[in-house]
C-alpha positions as CSV (number, residue, x, y, z in Angstrom):
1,X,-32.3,20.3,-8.6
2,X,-30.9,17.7,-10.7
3,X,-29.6,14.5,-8.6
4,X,-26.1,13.2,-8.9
5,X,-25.3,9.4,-7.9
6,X,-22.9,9.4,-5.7
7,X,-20.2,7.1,-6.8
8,X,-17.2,5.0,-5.2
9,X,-14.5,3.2,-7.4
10,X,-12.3,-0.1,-6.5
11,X,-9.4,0.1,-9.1
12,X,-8.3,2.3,-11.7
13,X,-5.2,4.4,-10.5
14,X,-2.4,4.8,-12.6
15,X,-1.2,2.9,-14.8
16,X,-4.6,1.1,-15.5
17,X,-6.6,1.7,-18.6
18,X,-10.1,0.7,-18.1
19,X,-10.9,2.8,-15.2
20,X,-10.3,6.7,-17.1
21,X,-13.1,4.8,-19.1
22,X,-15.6,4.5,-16.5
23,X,-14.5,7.9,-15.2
24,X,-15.4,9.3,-18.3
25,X,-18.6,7.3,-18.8
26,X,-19.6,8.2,-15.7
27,X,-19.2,12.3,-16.1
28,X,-20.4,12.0,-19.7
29,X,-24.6,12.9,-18.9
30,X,-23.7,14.4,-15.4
31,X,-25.5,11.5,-13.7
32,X,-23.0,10.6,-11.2
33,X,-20.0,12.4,-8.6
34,X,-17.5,10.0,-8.1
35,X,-16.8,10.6,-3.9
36,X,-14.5,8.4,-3.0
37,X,-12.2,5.0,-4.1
38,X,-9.5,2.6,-3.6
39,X,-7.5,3.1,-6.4
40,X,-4.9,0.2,-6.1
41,X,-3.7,-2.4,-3.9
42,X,-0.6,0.1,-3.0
43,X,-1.6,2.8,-0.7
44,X,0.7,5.0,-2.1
45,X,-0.3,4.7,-5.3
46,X,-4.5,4.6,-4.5
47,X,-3.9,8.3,-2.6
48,X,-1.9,9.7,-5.4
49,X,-4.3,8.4,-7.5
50,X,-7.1,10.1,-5.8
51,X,-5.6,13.2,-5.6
52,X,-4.7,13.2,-9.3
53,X,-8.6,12.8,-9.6
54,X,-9.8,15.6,-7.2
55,X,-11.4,13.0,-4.3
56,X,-10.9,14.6,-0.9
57,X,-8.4,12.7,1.1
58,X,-10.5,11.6,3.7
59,X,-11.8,9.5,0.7
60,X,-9.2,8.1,-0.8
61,X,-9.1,4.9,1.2
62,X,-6.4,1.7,1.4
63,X,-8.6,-1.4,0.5
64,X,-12.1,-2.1,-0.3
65,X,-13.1,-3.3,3.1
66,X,-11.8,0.1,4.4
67,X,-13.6,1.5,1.6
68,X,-17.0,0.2,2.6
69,X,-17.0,0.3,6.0
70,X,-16.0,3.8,6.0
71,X,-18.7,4.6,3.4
72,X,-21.4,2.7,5.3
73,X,-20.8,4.4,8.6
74,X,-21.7,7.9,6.8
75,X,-24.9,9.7,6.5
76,X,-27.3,8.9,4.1
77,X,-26.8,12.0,2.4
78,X,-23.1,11.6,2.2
79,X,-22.1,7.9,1.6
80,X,-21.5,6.3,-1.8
81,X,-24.6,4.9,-3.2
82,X,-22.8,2.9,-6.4
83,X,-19.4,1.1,-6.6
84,X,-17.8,1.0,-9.8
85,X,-15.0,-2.2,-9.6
86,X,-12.5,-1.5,-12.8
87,X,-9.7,-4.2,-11.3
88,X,-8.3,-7.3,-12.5
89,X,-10.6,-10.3,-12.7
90,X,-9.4,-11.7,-9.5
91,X,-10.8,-8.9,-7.4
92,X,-14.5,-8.6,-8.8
93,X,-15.9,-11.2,-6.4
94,X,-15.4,-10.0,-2.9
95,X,-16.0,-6.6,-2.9
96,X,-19.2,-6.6,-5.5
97,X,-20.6,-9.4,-2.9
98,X,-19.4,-6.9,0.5
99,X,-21.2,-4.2,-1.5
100,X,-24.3,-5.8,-2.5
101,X,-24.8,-7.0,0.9
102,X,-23.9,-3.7,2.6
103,X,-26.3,-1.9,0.6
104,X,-24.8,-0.4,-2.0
105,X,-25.0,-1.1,-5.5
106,X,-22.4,-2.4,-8.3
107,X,-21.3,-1.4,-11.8
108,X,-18.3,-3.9,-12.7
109,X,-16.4,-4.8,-16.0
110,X,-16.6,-7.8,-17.5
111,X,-15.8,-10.7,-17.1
112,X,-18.2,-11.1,-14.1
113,X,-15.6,-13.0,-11.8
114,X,-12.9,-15.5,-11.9
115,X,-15.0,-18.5,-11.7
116,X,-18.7,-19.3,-12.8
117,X,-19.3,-20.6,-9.3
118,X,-18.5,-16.9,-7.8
119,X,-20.5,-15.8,-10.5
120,X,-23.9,-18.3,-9.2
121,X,-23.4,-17.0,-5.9
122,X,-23.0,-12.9,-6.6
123,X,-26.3,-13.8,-8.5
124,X,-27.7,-15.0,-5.4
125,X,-26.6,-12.2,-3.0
126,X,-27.9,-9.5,-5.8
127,X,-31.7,-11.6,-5.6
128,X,-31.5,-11.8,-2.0
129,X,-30.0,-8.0,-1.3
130,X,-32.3,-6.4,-4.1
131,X,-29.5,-4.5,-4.8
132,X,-28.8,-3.2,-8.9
133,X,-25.9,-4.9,-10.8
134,X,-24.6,-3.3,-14.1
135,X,-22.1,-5.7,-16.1
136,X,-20.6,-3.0,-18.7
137,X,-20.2,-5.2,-21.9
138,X,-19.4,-2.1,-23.7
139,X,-20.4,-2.5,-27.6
140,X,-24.0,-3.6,-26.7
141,X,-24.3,0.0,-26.0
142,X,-24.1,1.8,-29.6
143,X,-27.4,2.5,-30.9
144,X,-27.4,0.8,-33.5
145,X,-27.1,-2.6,-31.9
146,X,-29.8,-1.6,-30.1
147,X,-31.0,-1.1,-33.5
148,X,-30.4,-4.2,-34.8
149,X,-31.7,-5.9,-31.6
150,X,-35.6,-4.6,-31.9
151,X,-35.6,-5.1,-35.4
152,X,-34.9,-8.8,-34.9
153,X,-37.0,-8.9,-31.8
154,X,-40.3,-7.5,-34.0
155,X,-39.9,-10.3,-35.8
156,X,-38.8,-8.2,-39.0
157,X,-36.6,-11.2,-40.0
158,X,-38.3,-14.0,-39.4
159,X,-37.3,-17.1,-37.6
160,X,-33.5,-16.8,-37.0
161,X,-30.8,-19.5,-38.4
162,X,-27.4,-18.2,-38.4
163,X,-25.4,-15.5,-36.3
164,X,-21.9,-15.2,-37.3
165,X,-20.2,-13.2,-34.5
166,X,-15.7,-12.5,-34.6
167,X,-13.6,-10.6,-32.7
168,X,-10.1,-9.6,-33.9
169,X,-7.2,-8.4,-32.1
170,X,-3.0,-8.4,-32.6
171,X,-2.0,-6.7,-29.8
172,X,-1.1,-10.4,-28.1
173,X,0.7,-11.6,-31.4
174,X,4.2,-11.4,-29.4
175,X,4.8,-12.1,-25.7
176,X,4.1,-9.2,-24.4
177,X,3.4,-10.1,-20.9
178,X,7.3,-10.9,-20.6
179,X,7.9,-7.2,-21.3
180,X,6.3,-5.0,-18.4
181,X,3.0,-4.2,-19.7
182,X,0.8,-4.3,-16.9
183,X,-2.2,-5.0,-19.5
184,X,-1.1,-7.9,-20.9
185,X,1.0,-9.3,-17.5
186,X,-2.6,-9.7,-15.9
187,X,-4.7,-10.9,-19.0
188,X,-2.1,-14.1,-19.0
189,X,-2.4,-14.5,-15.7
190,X,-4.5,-18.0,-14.5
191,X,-4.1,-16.9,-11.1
192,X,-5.2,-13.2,-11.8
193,X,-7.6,-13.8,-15.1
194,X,-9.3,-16.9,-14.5
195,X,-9.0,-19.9,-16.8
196,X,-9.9,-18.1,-20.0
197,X,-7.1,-15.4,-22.2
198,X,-8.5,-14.3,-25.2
199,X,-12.3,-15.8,-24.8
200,X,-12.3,-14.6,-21.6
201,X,-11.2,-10.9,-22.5
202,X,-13.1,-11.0,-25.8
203,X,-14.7,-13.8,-26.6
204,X,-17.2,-12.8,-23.5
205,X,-17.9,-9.7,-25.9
206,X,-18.8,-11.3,-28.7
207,X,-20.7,-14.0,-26.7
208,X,-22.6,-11.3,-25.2
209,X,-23.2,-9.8,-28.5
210,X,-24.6,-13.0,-30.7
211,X,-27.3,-13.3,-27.5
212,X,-28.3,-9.7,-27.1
213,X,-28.6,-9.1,-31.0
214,X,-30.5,-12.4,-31.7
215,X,-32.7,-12.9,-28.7
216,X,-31.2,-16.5,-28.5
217,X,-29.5,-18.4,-25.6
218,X,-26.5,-20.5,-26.7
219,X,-27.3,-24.2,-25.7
220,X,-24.1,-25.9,-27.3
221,X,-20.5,-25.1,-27.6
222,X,-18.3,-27.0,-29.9
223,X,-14.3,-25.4,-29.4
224,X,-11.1,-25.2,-30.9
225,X,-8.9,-23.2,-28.5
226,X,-4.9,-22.6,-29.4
227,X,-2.5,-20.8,-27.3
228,X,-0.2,-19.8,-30.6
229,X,2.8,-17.8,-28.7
230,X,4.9,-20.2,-27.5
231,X,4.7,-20.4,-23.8
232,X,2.2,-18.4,-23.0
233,X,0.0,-19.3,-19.8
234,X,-3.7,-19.0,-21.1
235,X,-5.6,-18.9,-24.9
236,X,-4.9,-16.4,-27.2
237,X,-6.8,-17.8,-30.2
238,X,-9.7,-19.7,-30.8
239,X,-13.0,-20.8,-32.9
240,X,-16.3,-21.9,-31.6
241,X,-18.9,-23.5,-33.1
242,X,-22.6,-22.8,-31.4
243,X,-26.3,-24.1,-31.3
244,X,-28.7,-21.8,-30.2
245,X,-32.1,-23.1,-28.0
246,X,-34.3,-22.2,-31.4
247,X,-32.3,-24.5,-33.6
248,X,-30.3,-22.1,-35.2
249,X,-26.5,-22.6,-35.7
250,X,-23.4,-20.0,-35.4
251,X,-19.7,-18.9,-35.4
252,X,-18.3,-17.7,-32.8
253,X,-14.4,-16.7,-33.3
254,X,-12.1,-14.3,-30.9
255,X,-8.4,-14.0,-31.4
256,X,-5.1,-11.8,-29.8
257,X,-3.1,-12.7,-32.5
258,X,-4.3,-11.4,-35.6
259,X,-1.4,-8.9,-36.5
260,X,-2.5,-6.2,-37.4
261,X,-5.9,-5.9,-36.3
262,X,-7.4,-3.6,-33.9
263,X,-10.8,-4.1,-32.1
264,X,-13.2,-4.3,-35.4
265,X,-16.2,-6.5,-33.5
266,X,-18.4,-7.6,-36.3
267,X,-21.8,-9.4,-36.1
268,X,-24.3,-10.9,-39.1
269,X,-27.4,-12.4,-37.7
270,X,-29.6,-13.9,-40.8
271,X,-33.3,-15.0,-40.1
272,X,-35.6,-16.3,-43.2
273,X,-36.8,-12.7,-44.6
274,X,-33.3,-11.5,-44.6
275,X,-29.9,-11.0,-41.9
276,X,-28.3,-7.7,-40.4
277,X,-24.6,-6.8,-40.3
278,X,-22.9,-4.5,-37.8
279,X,-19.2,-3.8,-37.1
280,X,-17.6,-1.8,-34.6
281,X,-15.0,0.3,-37.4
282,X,-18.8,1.9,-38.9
283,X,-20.7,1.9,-35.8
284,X,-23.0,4.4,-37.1
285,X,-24.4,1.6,-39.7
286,X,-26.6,-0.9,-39.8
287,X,-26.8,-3.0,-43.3
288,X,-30.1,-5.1,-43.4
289,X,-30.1,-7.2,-46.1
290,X,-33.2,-8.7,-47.6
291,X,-34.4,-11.7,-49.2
292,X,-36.4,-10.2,-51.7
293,X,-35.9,-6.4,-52.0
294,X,-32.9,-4.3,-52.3
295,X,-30.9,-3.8,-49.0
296,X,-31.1,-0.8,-46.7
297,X,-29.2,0.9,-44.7
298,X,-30.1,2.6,-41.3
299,X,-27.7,5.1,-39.8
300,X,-27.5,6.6,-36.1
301,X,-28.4,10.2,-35.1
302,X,-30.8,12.0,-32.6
303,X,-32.6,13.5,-35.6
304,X,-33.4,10.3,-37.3
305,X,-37.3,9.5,-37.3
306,X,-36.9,6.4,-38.7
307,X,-34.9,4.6,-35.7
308,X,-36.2,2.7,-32.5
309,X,-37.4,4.4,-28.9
310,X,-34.0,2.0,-27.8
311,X,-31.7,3.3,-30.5
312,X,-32.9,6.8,-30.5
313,X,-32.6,7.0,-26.5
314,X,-28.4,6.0,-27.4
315,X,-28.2,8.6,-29.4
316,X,-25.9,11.3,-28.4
317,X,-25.4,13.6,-31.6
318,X,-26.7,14.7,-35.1
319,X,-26.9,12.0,-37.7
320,X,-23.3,11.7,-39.7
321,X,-21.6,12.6,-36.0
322,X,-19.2,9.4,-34.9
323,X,-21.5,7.7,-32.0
324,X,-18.2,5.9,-30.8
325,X,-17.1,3.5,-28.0
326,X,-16.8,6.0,-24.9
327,X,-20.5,6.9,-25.8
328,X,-21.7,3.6,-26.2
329,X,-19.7,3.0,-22.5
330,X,-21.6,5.8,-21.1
331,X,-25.2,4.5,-22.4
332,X,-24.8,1.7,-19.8
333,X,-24.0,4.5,-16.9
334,X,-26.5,6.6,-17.8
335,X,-29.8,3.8,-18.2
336,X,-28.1,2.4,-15.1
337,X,-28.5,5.3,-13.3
338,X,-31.7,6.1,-14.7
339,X,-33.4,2.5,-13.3
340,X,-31.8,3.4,-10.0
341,X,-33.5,7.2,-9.5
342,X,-36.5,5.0,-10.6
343,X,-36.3,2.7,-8.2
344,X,-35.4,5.4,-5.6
345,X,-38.0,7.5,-6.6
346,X,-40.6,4.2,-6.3
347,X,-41.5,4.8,-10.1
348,X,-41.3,2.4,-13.0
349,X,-38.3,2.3,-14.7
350,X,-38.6,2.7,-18.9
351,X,-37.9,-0.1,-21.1
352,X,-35.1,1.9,-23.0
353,X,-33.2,2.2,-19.6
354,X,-33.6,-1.1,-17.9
355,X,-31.2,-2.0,-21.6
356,X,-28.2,-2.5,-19.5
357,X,-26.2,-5.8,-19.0
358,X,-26.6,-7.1,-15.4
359,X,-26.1,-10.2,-13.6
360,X,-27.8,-12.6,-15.9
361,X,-25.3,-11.8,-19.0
362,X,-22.0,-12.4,-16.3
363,X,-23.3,-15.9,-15.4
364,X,-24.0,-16.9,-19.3
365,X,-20.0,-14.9,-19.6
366,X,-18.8,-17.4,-17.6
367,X,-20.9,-20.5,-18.2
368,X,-19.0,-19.5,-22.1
369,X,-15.9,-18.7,-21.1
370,X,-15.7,-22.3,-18.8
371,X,-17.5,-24.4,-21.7
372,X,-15.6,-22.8,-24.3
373,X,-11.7,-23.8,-22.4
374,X,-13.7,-27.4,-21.4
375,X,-14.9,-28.3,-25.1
376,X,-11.2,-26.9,-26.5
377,X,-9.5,-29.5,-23.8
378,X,-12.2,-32.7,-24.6
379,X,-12.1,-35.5,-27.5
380,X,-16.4,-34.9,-26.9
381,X,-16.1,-31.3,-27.8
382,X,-19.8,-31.0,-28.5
383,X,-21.2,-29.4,-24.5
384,X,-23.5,-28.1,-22.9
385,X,-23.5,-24.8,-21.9
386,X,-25.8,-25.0,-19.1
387,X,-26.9,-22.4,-16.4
């Protein structure tokens, strides 16, 4: 009989937008039953919530403490075994740490926490509790990033030199936040999002995405941050310059005020034998171009021979059917869940599904996101990004 994870959630109810995301990454390769959940900080609105969703009532609980308490004091057969945590920035920290160190394990969107020191000390609780973290930085997920990533990591390119990395958005190109929308209220929010707007809510992406592409560790950040609506609380706008711990050099930028634009993430990575392009609006292509041949293009899809063990495990359909972002959401659920029935099972895990984001990726999110604000405030600009 095929085993279900038994999952929990902190966040999500209505009015929210990320968490339908995890529910439907979750349910998408039958890995996991969600069981129980706080749903929001109003208890009202967490039970309604839950009920809308199909938990029982007995689990539809009124805060996370309650939440894992509760959970802990059941069965082994019956309690929660993963917490998914879909809330505002402000409330990853506590209940990811009371989880890790109550035995259960954590899937949490990014960014990590408010601060990088909560992040260095959730880092230390997961290494001391053993316990599985899963950071869902979402477009790392398609297959062919994953694509893109072995090629560069067989060397295929040679020694790489430049990664140009941007991430566009207009949604943030008027005030929203003074409007009602809970989305953007939050997001421009110090006290809720931490000290970084747009390069905390995107520029961690495509941070995440010049580093898991190229294999590289950014050393050196070097920022121009701009809040451009007048009055607005945190960033929406900026361009970074980076230095990578091979030498190479890139371009990093990540804006809310692009008008017009959606969530096109784009990436070129160019070694000496040739460079790789990938963007988010064809995420069924990747374009390798050459230095001394014609250029080629690779394309997702199960029945592709041609493809990586990591791409072709991503691959949910048919070659020339959309692999798109709720897919590429639920490839981080599903190799997740795969390395924990490993570990449960006391087996070795596979390569292709210990590919998930984890702890590691939210410190380096937050090392960025408090270099990047640091650099855009200092007459230096040239830092260190150390952790």
């Amino acid at each position: 009989m095929h085993k279900k994870l038994r999952l929990g959630m902190v966040g999500g109810g209505r009015g929210a937008f990320i968490g339908a995301v995890h529910r439907i990454a979750a349910r998408m390769d039958n890995e996991y039953d969600l069981v129980c959940g706080v749903f929001s900080s109003n208890a009202e609105t967490s039970v309604l919530s839950g009920q809308e969703i199909g938990i029982s009532a007995s689990r539809i609980y009124s805060s996370y403490q309650q939440l894992i308490e509760k959970e802990k004091a059941m069965s082994a057969e019956m309690r929660m075994e993963v917490l998914s945590i879909v809330t505002p920035n402000h409330l990853h920290f506590e209940p990811a740490k009371m989880a890790m160190e109550n035995g259960f394990h954590v899937i949490m969107d990014k960014p990590m926490t408010l601060t990088l020191e909560e992040a260095k000390e959730l880092e230390k609780v997961a290494a001391k509790t053993r316990m599985l973290f899963c950071l869902t930085h979402t477009y790392t997920g398609y297959p062919m990033v994953k694509e893109a990533k072995q090629l560069i990591a067989n060397g295929k390119l040679g020694t790489i030199r430049k990664v140009y990395v941007e991430y566009p958005q207009g949604w943030l190109s008027t005030a929203l936040e003074n409007t009602g929308n809970k989305q953007a209220e939050w997001r421009s929010d110090p006290k809720r999002n931490g000290i970084g707007g747009a390069m905390g809510d995107i520029g961690t992406h495509a941070f995440n995405m010049a580093e898991y592409i190229s294999g590289l560790k950014v050393t050196q950040v070097c920022a121009d941050i701009n809040i451009v609506v007048p009055n607005r609380k945190l960033d929406d706008d900026g361009n970074i310059l980076l230095k990578f711990n091979n030498g190479a050099s890139g371009v990093l930028f990540a804006t809310q005020i692009a008008a017009g634009e959606e969530n096109n993430i784009k990436i070129r990575v160019y070694g000496e034998k040739g460079g790789i392009e990938w963007q988010q609006n064809d995420a069924n292509t990747l374009l390798i171009k050459w230095l001394d041949k014609p250029a080629e293009i690779r394309r997702a899809g199960g029945n592709v021979g041609y493809l990586s063990s990591f791409a072709l495990h991503n691959c949910r359909t048919p070659g020339g059917h959309p692999e798109g972002y709720l897919e590429a959401f639920a490839n981080h659920y599903r190799n997740f869940a795969l390395t924990l029935k490993a570990k449960q099972e006391g087996v070795a895990a596979k390569p292709e599904w210990l590919d998930y984001p984890g702890i590691e990726e939210g410190v380096r999110g937050m090392a960025f996101i408090e270099t990047a604000i640091a650099s855009g405030l200092s007459a230096q600009k040239w830092l260190e990004l150390n952790v």
